[in-house]
C-alpha positions as CSV (number, residue, x, y, z in Angstrom):
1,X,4.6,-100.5,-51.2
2,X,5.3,-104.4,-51.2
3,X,4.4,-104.2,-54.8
4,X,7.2,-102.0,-55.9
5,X,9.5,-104.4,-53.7
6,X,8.5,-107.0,-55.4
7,X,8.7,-104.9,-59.2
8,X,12.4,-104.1,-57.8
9,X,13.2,-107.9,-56.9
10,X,11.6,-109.3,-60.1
11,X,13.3,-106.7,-62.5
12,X,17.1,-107.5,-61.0
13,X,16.0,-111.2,-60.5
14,X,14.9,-112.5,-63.7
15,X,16.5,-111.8,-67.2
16,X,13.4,-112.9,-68.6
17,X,11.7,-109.9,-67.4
18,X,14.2,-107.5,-68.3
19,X,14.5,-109.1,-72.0
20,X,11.1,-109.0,-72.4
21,X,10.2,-105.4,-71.3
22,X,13.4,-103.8,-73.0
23,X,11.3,-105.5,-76.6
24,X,8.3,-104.1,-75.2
25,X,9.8,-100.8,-74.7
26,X,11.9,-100.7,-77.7
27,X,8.3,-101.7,-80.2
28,X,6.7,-99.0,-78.0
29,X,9.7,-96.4,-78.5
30,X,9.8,-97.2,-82.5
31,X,6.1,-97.0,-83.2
32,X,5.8,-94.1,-80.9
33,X,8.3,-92.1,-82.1
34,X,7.7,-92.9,-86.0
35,X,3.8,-91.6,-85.5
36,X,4.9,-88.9,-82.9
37,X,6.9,-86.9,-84.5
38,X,7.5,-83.2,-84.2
39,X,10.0,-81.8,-87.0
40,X,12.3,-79.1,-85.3
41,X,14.6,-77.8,-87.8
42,X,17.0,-80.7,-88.3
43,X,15.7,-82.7,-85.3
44,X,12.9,-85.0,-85.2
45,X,11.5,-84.5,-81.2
46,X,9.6,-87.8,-80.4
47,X,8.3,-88.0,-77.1
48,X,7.5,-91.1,-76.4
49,X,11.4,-92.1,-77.1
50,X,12.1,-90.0,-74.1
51,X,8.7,-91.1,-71.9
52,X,10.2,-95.0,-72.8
53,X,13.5,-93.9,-71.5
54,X,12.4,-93.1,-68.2
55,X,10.5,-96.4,-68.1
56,X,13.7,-98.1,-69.0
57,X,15.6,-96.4,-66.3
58,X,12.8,-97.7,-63.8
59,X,12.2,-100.8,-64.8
60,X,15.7,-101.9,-66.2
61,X,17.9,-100.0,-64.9
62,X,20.9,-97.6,-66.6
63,X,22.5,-100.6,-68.8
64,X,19.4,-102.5,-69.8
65,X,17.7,-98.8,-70.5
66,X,20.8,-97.7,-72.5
67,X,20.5,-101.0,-74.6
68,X,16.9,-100.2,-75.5
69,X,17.3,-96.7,-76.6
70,X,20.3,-97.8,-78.7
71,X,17.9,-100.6,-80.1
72,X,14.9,-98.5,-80.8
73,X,17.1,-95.7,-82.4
74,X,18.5,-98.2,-84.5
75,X,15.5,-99.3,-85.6
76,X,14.1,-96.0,-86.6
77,X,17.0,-95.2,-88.2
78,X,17.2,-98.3,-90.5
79,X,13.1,-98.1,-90.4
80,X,14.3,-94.4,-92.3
81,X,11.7,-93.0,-89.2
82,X,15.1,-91.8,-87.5
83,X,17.9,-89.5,-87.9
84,X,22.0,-90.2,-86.4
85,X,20.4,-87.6,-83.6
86,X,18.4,-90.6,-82.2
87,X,21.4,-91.5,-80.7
88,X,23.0,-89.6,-78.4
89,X,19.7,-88.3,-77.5
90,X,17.9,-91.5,-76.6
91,X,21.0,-93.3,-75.0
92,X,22.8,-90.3,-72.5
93,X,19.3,-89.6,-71.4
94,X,18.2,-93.6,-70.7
95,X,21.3,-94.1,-69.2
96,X,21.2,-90.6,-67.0
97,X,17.5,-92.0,-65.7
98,X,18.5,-94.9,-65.2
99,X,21.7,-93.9,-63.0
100,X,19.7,-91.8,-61.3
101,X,16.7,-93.9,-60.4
102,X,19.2,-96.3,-59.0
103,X,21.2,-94.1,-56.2
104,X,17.4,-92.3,-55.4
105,X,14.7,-95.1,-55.9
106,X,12.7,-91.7,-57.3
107,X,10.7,-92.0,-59.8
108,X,10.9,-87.8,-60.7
109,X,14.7,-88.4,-60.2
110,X,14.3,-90.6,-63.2
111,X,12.7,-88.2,-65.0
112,X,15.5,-85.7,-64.3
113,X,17.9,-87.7,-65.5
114,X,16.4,-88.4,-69.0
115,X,15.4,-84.1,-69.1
116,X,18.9,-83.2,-68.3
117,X,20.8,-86.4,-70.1
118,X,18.8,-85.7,-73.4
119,X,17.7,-81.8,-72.9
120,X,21.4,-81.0,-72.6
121,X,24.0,-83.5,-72.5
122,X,22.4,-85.4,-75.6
123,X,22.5,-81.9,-77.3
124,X,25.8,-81.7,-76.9
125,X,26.3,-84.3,-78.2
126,X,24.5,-84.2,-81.0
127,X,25.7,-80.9,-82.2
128,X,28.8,-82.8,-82.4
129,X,28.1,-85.4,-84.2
130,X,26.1,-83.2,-86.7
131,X,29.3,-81.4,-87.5
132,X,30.9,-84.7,-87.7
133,X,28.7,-87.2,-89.5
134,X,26.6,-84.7,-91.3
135,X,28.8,-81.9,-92.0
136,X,26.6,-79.2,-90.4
137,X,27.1,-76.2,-88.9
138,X,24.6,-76.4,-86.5
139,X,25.2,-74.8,-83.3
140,X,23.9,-76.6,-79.7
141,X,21.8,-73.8,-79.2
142,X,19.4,-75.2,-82.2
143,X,19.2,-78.4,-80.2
144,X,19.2,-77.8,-76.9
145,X,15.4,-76.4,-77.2
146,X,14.1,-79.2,-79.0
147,X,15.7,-81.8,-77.3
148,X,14.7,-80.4,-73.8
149,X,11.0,-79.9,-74.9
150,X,10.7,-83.4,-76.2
151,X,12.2,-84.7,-72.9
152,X,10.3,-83.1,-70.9
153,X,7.1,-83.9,-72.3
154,X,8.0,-87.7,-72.4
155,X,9.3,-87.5,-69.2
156,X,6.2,-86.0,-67.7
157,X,4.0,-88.7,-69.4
158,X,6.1,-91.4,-67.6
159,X,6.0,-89.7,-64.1
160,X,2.1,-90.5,-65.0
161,X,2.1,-93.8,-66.7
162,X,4.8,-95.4,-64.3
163,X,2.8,-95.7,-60.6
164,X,0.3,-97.9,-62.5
165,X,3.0,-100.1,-64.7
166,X,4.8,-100.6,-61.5
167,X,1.8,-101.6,-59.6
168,X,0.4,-103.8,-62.4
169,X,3.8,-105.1,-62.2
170,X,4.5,-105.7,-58.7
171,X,0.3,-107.6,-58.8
172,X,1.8,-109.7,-61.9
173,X,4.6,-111.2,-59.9
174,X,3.4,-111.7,-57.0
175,X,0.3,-113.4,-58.1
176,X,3.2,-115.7,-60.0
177,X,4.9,-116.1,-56.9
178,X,1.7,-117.3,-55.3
179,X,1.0,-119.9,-58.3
């Protein structure tokens, strides 16, 4: 338990850390999600965008996370790896698991948050922006599917990666600590 104390303290404490694991995230999100891709009509699900998010929300927090979804989305986008959709997808649901991580210290909660921030609120949004940016007609009912089965698949990878990261974490800084 000291370990995630010390993953907590070190995340909030050190800008270093939370620079260097929002680039970490942000490579993993772009490779991930430009080699994972699963075409869904107009959207492009990517999984690993949405298991990075909940990472992000853990380890950063909601700000930090929100910066490194917009980052990786608009690096896939320039990358041509991405659509706009990246967006409002990647970013409502870091920031959702990040908020939510913070007022429960739950990992799951975390998860939630990305599920329900992409899953639905992202859709939303994203059926907006279609009509606006794209010019389509595309109702949230052709998102909402998409977006909440790519969510919750990245989201249930993280509930599985993250107790290890954090440990590995917590070990790393304390054995720093220690030096």
């Amino acid at each position: 338990m000291s370990s995630v104390k010390t993953n907590s303290t070190l995340a909030k404490s050190t800008p270093l850390f939370r620079i260097t694991t929002a680039a970490l995230l942000t490579a993993i999100a772009v490779v991930g999600a430009s080699t994972v891709v699963i075409p869904f009509d107009v959207a492009k699900c990517a999984p690993v965008q949405h298991m990075v998010n909940v990472c992000a929300g853990v380890l950063l927090g909601p700000v930090w996370g929100t910066v490194m979804a917009f980052a990786a989305s608009l690096i896939r986008v320039l990358l041509g790896t991405g659509t706009i959709m990246a967006f409002p997808g990647s970013m409502v649901g870091a920031l959702l698991a990040g908020l939510l991580f913070h007022l429960t210290k739950k990992t799951w909660a975390a998860a939630i948050g990305e599920v329900v921030g992409t899953g639905i609120l992202g859709a939303m949004a994203g059926s907006f922006l279609s009509r606006l940016v794209l010019g389509t007609e595309a109702g949230i009912l052709l998102y909402v599917p998409s977006f909440l089965i790519s969510s919750a698949a990245g989201a249930t990878i993280a509930l599985i990666l993250l107790p290890p990261v954090r440990r590995v974490i917590g070990r790393l800084s304390h054995d720093s600590s220690n030096a």
